[in-house]
N, C-alpha and C positions, 0 to 999 in steps of 0.2 A: 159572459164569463165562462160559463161552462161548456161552450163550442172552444172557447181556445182552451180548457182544460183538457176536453178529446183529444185537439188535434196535437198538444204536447205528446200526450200520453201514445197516442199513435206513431210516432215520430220518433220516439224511443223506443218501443216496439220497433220498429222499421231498425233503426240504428245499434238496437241490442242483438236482433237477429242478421244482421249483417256482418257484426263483430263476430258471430259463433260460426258462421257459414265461409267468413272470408277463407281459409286456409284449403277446406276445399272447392271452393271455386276456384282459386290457385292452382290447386292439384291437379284439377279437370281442365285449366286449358290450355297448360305449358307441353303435356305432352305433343301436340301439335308442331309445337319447336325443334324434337326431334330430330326431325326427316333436314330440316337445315343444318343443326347444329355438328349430326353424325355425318351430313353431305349423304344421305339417303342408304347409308348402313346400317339397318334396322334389323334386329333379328324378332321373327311375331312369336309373340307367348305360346301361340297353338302349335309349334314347329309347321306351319302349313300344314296340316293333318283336318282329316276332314272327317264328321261321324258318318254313320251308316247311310245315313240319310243325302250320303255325296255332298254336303252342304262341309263348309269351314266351321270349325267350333267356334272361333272370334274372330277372323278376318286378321289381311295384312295390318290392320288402324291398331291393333295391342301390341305393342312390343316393349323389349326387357328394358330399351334406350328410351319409350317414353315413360314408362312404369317410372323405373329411377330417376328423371327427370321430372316427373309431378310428384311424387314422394317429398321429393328436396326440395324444389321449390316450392310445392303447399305448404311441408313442415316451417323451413326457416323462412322464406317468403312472407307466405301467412300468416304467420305469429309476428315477424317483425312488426307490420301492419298493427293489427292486431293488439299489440301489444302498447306501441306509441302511442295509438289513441285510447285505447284501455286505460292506460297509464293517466292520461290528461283529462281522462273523464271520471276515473275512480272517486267517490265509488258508486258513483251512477250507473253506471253497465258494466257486467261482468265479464269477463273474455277466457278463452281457453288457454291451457299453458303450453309449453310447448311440446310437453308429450299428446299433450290431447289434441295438438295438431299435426302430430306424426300421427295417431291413429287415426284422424276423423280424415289426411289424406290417403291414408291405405286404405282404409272403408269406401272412400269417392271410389277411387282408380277400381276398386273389387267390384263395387257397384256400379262402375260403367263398361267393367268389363261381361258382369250379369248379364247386363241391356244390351251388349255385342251378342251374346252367347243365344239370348229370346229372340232376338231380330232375326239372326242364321237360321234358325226354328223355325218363324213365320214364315221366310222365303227371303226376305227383304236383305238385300245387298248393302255392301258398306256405302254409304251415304245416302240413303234412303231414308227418307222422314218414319219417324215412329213416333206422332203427337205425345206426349208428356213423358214416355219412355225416355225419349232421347234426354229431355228436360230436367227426369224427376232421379232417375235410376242411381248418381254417384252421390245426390242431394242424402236421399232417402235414408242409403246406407250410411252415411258419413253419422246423420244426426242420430240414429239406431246407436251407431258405434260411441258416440259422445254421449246417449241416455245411459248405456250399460255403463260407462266408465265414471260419468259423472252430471248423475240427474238433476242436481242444481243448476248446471247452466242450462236447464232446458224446458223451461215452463212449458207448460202447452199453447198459451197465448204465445210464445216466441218458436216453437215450432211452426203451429200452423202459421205463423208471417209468414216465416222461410221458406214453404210449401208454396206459398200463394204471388211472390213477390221474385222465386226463380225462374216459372217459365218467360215471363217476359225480358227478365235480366240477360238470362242464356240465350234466349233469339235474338236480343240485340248485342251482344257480344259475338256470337257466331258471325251474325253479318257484318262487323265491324271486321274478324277474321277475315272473311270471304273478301271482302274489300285491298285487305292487305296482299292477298293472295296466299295464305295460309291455311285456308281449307278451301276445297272445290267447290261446294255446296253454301248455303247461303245458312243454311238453317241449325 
């Protein structure tokens, strides 16, 4: 009886922290859509400007069309999600509203734009593996952004899930991408 109590308890956990995290996982991987949607009319955040270091600040991969593209589709996307199951699970898991999944996807996009800006630093070229960087970077900030605005939805038992339960989510989502032919890299 108490192994099936864990594994309830676990399984909520999983299902609580996936309700908080859905909108930016939304946000982080619609900008990808971009490059088809504008027919590869992309303008990069960095104006192509490179620091001292002759290195890109972020790389052609940020620009203003995927920004506002994962903005809108984290936020309303997201939430929609989000929300219909929130809804039919109330009031067993809590979910974010849909302001707090306009910030928690500006927070992702800022946060992956971070992990562009450390990469260029290291050396490491766009599409270049950076282990949990690439993984952890829009995660990180979204849930930061979601503690500051509203530390109830964010136990620490449902943080650390979401910590521990996106690198493998993001690799296989990535290579589902690659697959479609939407990003070059598998990873």
């Amino acid at each position: 009886m108490r192994g099936r109590w864990i594994s309830m308890n676990i399984g909520l956990l999983i299902a609580q922290a996936l309700l908080i995290i859905w909108p930016p996982y939304v946000a982080n991987a619609t900008p990808v859509l971009a490059k088809r949607v504008f027919r590869g009319r992309l303008h990069p955040i960095d104006f192509n400007k490179s620091l001292k270091d002759g290195r890109r600040i972020l790389g052609d991969g940020k620009t203003y069309e995927g920004f506002i593209m994962g903005v809108t589709l984290g936020t309303l996307g997201g939430y929609l999600v989000v929300y219909i199951i929130g809804s039919l699970t109330a009031p067993i898991l809590k979910y974010p509203t849909m302001l707090d999944s306009f910030i928690m996807s500006v927070a992702a996009l800022l946060g992956d734009m971070l992990g562009a800006f450390i990469k260029r630093r290291l050396g490491l070229r766009r599409g270049e593996p950076a282990p949990l960087l690439d993984q952890l970077d829009f995660l990180l900030a979204s849930l930061l952004s979601l503690y500051l605005i509203d530390p109830s939805l964010l136990p620490l038992p449902v943080a650390v899930t979401a910590v521990l339960i996106t690198p493998p989510i993001h690799l296989a989502t990535n290579a589902g991408a690659y697959l479609l032919g939407l990003k070059n890299e598998p990873w």
